[in-house]
C-alpha positions in Angstrom: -3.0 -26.0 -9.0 -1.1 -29.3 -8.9 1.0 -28.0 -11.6 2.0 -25.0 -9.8 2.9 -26.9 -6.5 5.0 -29.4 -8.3 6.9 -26.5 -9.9 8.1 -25.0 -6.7 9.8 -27.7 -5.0 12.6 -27.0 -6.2 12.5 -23.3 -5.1 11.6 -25.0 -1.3 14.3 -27.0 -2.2 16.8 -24.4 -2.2 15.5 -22.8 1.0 15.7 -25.7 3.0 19.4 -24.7 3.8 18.0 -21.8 5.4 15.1 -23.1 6.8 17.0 -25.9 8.8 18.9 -23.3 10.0 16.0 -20.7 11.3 12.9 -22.4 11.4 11.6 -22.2 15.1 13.6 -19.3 16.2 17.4 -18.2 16.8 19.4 -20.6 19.0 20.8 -18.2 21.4 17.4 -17.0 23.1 17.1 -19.2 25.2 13.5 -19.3 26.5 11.6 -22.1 25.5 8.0 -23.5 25.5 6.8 -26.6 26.7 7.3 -27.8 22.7 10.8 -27.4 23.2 10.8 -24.6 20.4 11.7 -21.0 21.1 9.0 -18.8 22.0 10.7 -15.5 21.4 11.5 -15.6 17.3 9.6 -15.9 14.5 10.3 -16.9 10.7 8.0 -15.4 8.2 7.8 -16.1 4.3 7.2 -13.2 2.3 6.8 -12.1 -1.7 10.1 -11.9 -3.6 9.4 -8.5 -4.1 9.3 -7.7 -0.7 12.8 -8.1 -0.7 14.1 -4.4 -0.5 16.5 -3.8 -3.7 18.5 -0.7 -2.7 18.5 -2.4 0.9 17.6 -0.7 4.4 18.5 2.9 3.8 15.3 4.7 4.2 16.6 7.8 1.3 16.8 4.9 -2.0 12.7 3.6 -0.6 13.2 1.5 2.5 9.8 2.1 4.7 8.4 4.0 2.1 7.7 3.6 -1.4 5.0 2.6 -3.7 4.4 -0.6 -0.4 4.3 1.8 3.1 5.6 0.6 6.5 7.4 0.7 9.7 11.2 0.7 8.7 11.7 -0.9 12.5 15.6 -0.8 11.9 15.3 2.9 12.6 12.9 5.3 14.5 10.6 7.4 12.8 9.6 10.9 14.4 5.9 10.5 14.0 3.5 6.6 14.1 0.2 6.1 12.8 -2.1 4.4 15.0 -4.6 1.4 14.5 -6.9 4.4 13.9 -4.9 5.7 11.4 -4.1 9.2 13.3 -0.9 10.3 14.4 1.4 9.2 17.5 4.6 9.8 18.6 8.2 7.9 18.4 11.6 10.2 18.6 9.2 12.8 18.4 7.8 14.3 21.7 5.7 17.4 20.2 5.4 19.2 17.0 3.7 22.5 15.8 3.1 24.5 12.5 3.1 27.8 11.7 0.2 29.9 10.7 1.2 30.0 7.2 2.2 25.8 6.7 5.7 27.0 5.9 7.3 25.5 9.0 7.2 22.8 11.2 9.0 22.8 14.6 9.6 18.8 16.1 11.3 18.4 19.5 12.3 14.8 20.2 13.5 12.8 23.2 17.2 13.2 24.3 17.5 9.9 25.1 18.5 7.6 22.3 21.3 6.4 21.1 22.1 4.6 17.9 23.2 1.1 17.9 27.0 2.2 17.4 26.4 4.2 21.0 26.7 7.4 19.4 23.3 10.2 21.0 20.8 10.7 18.0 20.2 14.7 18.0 18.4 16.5 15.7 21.2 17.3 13.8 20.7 13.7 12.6 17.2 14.4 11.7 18.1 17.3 9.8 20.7 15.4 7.7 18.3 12.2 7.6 15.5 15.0 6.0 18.0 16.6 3.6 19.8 13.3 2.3 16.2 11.3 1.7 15.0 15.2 -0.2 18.0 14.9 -2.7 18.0 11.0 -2.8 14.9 9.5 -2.9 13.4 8.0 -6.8 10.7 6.8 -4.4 9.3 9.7 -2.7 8.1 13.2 -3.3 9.5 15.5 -1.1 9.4 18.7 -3.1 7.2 20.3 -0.6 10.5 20.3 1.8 12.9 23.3 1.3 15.3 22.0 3.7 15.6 20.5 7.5 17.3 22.6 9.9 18.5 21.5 13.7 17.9 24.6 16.2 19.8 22.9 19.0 20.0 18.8 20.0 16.5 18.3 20.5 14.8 20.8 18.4 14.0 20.3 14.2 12.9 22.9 12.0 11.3 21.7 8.8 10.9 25.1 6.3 8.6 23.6 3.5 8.5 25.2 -0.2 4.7 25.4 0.1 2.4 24.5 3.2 1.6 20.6 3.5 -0.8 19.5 6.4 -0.2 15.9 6.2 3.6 16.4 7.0 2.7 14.4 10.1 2.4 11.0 7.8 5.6 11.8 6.0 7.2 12.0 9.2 5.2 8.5 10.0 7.7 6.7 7.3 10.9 8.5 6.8 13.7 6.3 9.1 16.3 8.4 10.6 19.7 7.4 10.0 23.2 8.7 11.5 25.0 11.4 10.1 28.3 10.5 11.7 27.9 6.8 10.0 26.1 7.6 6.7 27.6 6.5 3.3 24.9 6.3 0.2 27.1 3.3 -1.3 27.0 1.4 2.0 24.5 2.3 4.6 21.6 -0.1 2.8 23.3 -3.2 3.0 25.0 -2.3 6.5 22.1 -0.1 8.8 22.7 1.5 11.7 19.6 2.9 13.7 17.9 3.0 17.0 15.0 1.2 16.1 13.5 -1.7 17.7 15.7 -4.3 15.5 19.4 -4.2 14.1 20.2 -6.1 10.6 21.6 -9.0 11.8 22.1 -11.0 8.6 21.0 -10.7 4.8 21.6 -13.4 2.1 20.6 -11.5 -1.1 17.4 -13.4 -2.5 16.6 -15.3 0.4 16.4 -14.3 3.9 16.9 -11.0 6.1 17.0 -11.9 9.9 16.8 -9.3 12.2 17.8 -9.0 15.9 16.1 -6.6 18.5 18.2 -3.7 19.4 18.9 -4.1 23.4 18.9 -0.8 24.1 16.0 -0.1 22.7 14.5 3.4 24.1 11.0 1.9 24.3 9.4 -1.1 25.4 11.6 -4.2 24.7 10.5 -6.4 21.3 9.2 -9.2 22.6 10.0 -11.1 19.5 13.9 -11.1 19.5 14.7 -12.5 16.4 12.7 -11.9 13.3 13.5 -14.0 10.3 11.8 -13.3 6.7 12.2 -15.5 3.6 11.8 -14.4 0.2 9.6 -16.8 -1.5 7.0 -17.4 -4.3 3.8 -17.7 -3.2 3.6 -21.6 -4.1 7.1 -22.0 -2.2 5.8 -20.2 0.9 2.9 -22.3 0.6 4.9 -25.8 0.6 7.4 -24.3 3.7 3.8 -24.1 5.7 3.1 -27.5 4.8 6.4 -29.0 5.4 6.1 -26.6 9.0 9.5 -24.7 8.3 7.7 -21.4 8.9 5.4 -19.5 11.4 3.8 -17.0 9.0 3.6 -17.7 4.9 1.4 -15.5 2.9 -1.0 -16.7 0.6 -3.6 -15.4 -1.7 -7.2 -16.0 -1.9 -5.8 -18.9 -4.7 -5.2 -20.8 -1.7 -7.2 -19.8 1.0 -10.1 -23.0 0.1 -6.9 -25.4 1.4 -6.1 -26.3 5.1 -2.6 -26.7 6.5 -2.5 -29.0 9.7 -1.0 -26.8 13.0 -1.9 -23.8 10.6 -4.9 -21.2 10.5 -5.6 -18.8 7.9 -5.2 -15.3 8.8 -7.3 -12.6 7.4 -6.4 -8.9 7.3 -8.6 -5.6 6.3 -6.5 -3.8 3.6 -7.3 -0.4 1.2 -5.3 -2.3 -1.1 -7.7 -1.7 -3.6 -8.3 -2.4 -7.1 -10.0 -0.2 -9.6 -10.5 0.6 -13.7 -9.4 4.7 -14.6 -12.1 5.8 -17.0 -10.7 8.3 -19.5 -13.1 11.0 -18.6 -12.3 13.0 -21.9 -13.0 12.5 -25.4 -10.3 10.7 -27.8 -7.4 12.6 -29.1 -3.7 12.8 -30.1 -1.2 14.4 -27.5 1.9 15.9 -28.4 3.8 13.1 -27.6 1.9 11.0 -30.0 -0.1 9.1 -27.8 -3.6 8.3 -27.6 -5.2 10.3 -25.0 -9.0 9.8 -24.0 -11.8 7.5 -25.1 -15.0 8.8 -26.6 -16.8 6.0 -25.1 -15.8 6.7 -21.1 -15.9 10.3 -22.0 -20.0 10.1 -21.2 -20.5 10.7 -17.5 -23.6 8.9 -17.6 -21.6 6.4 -19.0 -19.1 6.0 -16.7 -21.7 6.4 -14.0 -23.8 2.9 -15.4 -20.5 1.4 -15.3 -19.6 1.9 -11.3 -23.1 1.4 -10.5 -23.2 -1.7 -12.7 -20.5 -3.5 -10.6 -21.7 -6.2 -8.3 -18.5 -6.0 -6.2 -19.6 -8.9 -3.9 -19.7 -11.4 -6.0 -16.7 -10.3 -7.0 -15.5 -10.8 -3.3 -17.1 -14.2 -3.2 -16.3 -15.1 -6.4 -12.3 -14.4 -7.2 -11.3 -13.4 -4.0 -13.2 -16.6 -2.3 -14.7 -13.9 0.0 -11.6 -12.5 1.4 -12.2 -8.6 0.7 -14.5 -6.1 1.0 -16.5 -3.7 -1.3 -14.0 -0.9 -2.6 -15.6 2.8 -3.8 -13.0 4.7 -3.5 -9.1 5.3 -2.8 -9.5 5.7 0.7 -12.6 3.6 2.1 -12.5 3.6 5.9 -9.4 5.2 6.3 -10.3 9.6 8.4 -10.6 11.1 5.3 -12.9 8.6 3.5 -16.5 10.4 2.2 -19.2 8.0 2.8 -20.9 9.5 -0.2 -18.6 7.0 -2.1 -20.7 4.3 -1.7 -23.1 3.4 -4.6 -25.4 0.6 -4.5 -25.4 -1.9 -7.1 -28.5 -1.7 -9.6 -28.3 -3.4 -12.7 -31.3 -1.7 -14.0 -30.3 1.8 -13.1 -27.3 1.6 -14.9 -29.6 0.0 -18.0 -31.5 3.5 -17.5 -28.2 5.4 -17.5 -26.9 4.2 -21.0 -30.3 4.6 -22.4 -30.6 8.6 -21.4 -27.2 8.7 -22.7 -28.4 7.3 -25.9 -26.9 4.0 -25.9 -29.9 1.9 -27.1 -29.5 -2.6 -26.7 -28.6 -3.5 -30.1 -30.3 -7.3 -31.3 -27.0 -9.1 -30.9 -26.9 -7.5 -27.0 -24.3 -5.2 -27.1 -25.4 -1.1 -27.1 -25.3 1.0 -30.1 -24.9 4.7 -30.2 -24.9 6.6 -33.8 -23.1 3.5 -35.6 -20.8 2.9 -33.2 -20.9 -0.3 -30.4 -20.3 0.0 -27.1 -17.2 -1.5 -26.4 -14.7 -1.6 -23.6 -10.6 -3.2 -24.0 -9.6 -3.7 -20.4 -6.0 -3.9 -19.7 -4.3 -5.9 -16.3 -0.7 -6.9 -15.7 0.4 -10.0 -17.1 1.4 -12.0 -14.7 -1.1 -10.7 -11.9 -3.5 -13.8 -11.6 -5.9 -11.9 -9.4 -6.3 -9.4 -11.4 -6.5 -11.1 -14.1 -9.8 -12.9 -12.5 -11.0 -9.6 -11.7 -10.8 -8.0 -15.0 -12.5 -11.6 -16.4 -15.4 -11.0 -14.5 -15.6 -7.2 -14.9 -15.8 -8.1 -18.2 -18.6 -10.5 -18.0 -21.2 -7.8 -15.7 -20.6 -4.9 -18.2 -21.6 -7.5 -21.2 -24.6 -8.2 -19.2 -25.3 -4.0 -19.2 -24.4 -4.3 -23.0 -21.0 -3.1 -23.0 -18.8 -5.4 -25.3 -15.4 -6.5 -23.4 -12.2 -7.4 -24.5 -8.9 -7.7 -22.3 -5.6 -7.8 -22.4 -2.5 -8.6 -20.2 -0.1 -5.4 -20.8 3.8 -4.9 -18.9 4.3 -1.7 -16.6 6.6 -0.6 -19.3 3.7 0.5 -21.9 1.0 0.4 -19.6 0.8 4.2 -18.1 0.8 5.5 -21.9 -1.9 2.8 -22.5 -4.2 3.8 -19.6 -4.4 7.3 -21.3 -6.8 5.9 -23.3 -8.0 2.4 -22.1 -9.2 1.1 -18.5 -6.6 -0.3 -16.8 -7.0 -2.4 -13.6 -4.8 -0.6 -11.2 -3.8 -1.1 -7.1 -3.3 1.5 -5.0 -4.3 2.3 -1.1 -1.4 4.1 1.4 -1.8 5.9 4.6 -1.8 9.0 3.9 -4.7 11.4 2.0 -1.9 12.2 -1.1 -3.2 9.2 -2.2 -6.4 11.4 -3.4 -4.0 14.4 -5.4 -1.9 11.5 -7.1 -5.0 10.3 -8.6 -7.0 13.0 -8.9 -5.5 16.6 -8.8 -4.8 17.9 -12.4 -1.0 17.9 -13.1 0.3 22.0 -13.1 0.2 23.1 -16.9 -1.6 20.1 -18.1 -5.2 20.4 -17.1 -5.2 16.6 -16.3 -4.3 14.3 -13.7 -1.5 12.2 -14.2 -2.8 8.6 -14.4 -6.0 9.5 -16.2 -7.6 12.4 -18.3 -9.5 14.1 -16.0 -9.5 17.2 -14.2 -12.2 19.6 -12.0 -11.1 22.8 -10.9 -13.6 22.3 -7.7 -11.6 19.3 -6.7 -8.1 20.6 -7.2 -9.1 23.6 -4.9 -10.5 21.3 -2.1 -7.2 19.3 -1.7 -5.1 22.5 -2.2 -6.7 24.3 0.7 -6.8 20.8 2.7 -3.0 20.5 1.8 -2.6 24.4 3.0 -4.3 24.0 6.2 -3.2 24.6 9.5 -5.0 22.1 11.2 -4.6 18.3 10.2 -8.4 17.5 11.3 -9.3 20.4 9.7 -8.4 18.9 6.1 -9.4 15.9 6.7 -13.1 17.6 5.9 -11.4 19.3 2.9 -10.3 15.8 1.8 -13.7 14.3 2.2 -14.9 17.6 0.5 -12.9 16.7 -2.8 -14.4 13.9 -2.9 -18.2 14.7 -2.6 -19.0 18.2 -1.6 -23.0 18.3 -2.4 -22.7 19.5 -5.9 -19.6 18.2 -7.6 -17.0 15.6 -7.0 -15.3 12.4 -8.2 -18.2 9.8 -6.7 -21.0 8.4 -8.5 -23.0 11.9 -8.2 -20.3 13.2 -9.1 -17.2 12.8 -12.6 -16.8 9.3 -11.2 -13.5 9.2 -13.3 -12.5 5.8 -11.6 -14.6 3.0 -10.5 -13.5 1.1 -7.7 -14.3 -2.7 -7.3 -12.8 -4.7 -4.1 -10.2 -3.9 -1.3 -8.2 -7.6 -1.0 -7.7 -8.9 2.5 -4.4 -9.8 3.3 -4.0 -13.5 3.9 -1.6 -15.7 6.0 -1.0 -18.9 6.9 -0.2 -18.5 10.7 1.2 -21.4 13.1 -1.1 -22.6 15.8 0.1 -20.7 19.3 1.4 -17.9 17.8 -0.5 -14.4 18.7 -0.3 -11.9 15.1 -0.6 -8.3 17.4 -3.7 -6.0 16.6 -3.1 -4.8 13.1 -3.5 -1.5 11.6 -5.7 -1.0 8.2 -2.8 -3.0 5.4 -2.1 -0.2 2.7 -1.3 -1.6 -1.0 1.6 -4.4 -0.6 1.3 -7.7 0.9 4.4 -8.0 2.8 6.5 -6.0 5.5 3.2 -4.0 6.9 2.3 -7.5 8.6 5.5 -6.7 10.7 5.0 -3.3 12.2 4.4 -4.4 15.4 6.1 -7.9 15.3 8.3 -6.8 18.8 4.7 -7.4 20.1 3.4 -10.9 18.7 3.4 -13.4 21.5 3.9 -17.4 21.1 1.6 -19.7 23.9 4.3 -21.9 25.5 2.0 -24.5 25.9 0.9 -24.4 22.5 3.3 -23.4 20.0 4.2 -26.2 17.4 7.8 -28.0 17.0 
């Protein structure tokens, strides 16, 4: 590790101009704590990649994406809660019609965006229409088009019926029609959210200003800065005291920062291995699709129950996770029939009645052929890189020969077609099921993995065609196990799910982090949903 910190001083180096400058707050707040610093700003370090390319225009990804939050520049119609259900924002009440193919929003008439101009619906509609023909980030082919009835009413006429609308409408920021330009708009936002864009230096720091006429309750937190920083970097700007919030990893969760603790958030960021649920052929494209191996359900049944996922936990992540066994754990539509118990000898049992008998050398045997396993990760990704390691090491104990590689994004989805690879996923919202599991239209298989089951296609169909948001929640649950078939460990278990990582941060003494909400997949901007609500003790909070 020494290594690693001496490499980044340089990179604290360079953000010590900015630092100087932010560190403890914005000068102009004027409220101050008995430490002399200000007690209503924060400065937070996060991941490079948490940087925003396109910038803050919610249509090219910002609040939404692969990495889901709370755009807080602009309003949203629709919030989830700590529970994961759905609140309201602009939106005051919305209905569905019988058939799913439209929605009907009314929303407040009293906001205004930051230039003073009223936001109508008429904005909504043209936020709805731009982000449809716009977005590389998010499917919205289930929208036909937005329409505004009058200044307070939305209609949204879908192209096929979509129950979870609500948690679409949790994440798409509404933007002005009267003051949108594709070419500008991201690096120059105007919204009516809690926070206006007060500054961005490309590649280091976005600081952000509360909006004072904020429709709801006033941020607490009036100036919000974030750095973009390596890990290591955000690490050293703890020590040194230059920042409130850093995140960290479980790499450095066994250290201790004076003035600091070390902040711990639940997350279904999880990590899981796809197991090519079909036998090995050649697609028409050439590739390699399936593995004769994984193919077995028994098989692929010994492997999930083979995992000991806590000592994984205590292990790599230094116990900062939880057990993963499926997509969704805890979130409403999680099926508690997910959960498998780890037995060692069971999944011994397994590969025997699928014929796949201990050879002398210790690694299983099957007509001639060894079982064998080539797990892929992505370079670069030292946690999962310790992950796949010991993966590795608890199927060879089962008898399953292991090898593993590190593999780019840019070959690994054709790769995964045939091989495990050690993915993350985890978002609010059930479409995290169909991405991974419902068979792609013409194809007969899903899109990330062989595998396909008519039974479960039809469960999130009719859950994704119901009227009642509740309602397919059970249709959800359902797809995963409904008694008979599924995709747990009774069921095709074509994935097998290993930890969900806690979020870590290194947090300054005095400062209160608000109740958080479940993290989904991305360690960065969903720390700051509710950072108008974090609180700093004035008798406490550090220089």
């Amino acid at each position: 590790m020494k290594k690693r910190l001496i490499s980044s001083f340089l990179a604290l180096a360079l953000a010590a101009g900015l630092l100087a400058g932010c560190a403890g707050g914005g000068a102009d707040s004027g409220q101050e704590g008995s430490s002399g610093r200000d007690t209503d700003s924060v400065v937070i370090a996060m991941g490079p990649t948490s940087e925003p390319e396109a910038g803050f225009d919610p249509a090219y990804g910002w609040g939404a994406g692969e990495h889901v939050h709370e755009p807080l520049i602009q309003s949203t119609l629709t919030v989830t809660n700590t529970d994961l259900t759905i609140g309201y924002d602009l939106a005051t009440e919305y209905s569905v019609s019988e058939d799913g193919l439209t929605w009907t929003v009314k929303i407040r008439d009293d906001v205004s965006f930051t230039d003073g101009e009223p936001l109508t619906a008429e904005d909504v509609a043209f936020t709805y229409n731009t982000v449809k023909e716009a977005s590389s980030v998010n499917d919205f082919t289930m929208l036909d088009y937005a329409e505004a009835v009058d200044g307070t009413t939305v209609l949204f006429h879908m192209s096929r019926s979509f129950s979870i609308w609500p948690y679409t409408m949790a994440i798409v920021g509404i933007v002005p029609e009267h003051a949108y330009d594709s070419q500008t708009y991201g690096a120059n936002p105007i919204g009516s959210g809690r926070y206006m864009l007060k500054q961005w230096d490309r590649g280091q720091q976005v600081i952000l200003e509360a909006n004072p006429n904020y429709y709801g309750e006033a941020p607490r937190m009036k100036q919000v800065t974030i750095l973009f920083m390596e890990e290591d970097a955000a690490f050293l700007a703890a020590q040194a005291g230059e920042v409130d919030v850093a995140y960290t990893s479980a790499t450095y969760s066994d250290q201790e920062i004076g003035g600091y603790s070390l902040a711990s958030y639940a997350s279904v960021d999880n990590r899981g291995f796809n197991l090519p649920a079909v036998e090995e052929t050649t697609d028409e494209e050439g590739r390699t699709v399936g593995n004769d191996f994984t193919s077995d359900v028994l098989v692929r049944r010994a492997i999930n129950m083979g995992v000991d996922r806590q000592e994984m936990i205590d292990n790599v992540l230094n116990g900062y996770g939880s057990p993963a066994y499926s997509v969704c754990d805890q979130l409403p539509w999680y099926n508690e029939a997910s959960q498998v118990e780890y037995d060692p000898q069971g999944a011994a049992d397994l590969l025997d009645q699928a014929g796949w008998g201990m050879g002398d050398d210790g690694v299983r045997v099957k007509d001639g052929q060894k079982a064998e396993l080539h797990l892929l990760y992505s370079t670069g990704d030292t946690v999962r890189q310790a992950l796949t390691a010991d993966f590795a090491n608890q199927m060879e104990e089962l008898g399953i020969s292991c090898t593993t590689e590190g593999v780019g994004w840019d070959t690994a989805y054709d790769r995964a077609l045939s091989q495990p690879l050690l993915w993350g996923w985890g978002a609010h919202t059930p479409m995290e099921l169909y991405n991974i599991y419902h068979t792609i239209e013409g194809t007969g298989s899903a899109q990330y993995s062989p595998y396909g089951n008519a039974a479960v296609d039809s469960y999130m169909d009719q859950a994704l065609a119901s009227s009642d948001l509740e309602t397919s929640y059970e249709l959800w649950q359902k797809a995963q196990w409904d008694g008979t078939t599924g995709v747990t460990q009774e069921g095709d278990i074509p994935w097998v799910w290993l930890v969900n990582i806690d979020h870590l941060y290194w947090v300054r003494d005095g400062l209160t982090v608000a109740e958080q909400k479940i993290h989904p997949h991305g360690h960065g901007w969903s720390l700051v949903n509710n950072v108008d609500q974090w609180t700093w003790s004035t008798d406490t909070a550090a220089e």
